[in-house]
N, C-alpha and C positions, 0 to 999 in steps of 0.2 A: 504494500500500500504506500502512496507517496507521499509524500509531507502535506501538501497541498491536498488531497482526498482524506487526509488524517485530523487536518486541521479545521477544515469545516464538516467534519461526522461531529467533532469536540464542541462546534461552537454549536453546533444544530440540538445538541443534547445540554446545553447549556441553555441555547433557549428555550425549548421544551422544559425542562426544571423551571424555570424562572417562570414561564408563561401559568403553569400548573401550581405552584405556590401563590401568583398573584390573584389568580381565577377561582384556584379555590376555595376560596371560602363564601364566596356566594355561590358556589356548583354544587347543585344536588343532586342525585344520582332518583331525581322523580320526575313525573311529567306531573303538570299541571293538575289531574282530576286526582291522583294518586296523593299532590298536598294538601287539596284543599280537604281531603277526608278524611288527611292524620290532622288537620290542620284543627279540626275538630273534637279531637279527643283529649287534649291538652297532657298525653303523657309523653313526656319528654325525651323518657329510655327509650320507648316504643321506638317514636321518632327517629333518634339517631341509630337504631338497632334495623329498621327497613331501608333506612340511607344505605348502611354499609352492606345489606344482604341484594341489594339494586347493583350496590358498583360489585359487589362478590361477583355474581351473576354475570356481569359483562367482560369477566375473563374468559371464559370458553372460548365464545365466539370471534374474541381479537384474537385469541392467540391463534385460533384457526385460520381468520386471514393472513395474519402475519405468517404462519408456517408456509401456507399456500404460495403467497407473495415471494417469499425465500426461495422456496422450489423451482419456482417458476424462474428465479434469475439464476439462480446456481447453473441451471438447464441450460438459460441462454448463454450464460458466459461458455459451458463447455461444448458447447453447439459452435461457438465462433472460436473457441481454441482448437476445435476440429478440421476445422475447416482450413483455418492459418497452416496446422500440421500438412494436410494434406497437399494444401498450395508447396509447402517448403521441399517436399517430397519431392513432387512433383517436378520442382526449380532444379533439382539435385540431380534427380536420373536425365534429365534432359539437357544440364551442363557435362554430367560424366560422359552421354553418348555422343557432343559434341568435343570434348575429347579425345574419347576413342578414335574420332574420325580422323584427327590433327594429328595423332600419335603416327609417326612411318617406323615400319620395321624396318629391323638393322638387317643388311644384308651381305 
């Protein structure tokens, strides 16, 4: 990895952190009809005890994308290092048999 592709993974995870600390605290892991009907019950543990089992819950499903997401490039990058190989191969046998051709037996 090169400094330059290292350096901005660093700063992107850096904003991510900073964006999710400042956001947080007015983010709630409910929609709308699902607060205003805790909003109702005035118990408090309740409350923050359905916040954290909303965001539990939305682990599955990201990490499912994200693994998907992974796969899918892992794939393409060795799909196009395939290809490179193949190309350099290629380069190789077709310098050696113009070689061969240049080469004069001794006689």
């Amino acid at each position: 990895m090169s400094a330059c592709l290292r350096s901005k993974a660093v700063l992107v995870i850096i904003a991510s952190v900073a964006a999710v600390l400042v956001l947080g605290t007015s983010a709630l892991g409910q929609c709308s009809m699902c607060r205003a009907s805790l909003a109702g019950s005035g118990n408090a543990l309740f409350i923050k005890n359905f916040n954290i089992g909303v965001l539990v819950l939305l682990i599955p499903p990201v990490t499912i994308f994200c693994s998907i997401f992974v796969i899918l490039r892992r794939s393409k990058r060795a799909d196009e290092d395939g290809e490179l190989e193949s190309f350099e191969v290629e380069g190789l046998e077709s310098r050696e048999s113009d070689d061969s051709k240049l080469e004069t037996p001794d006689s």
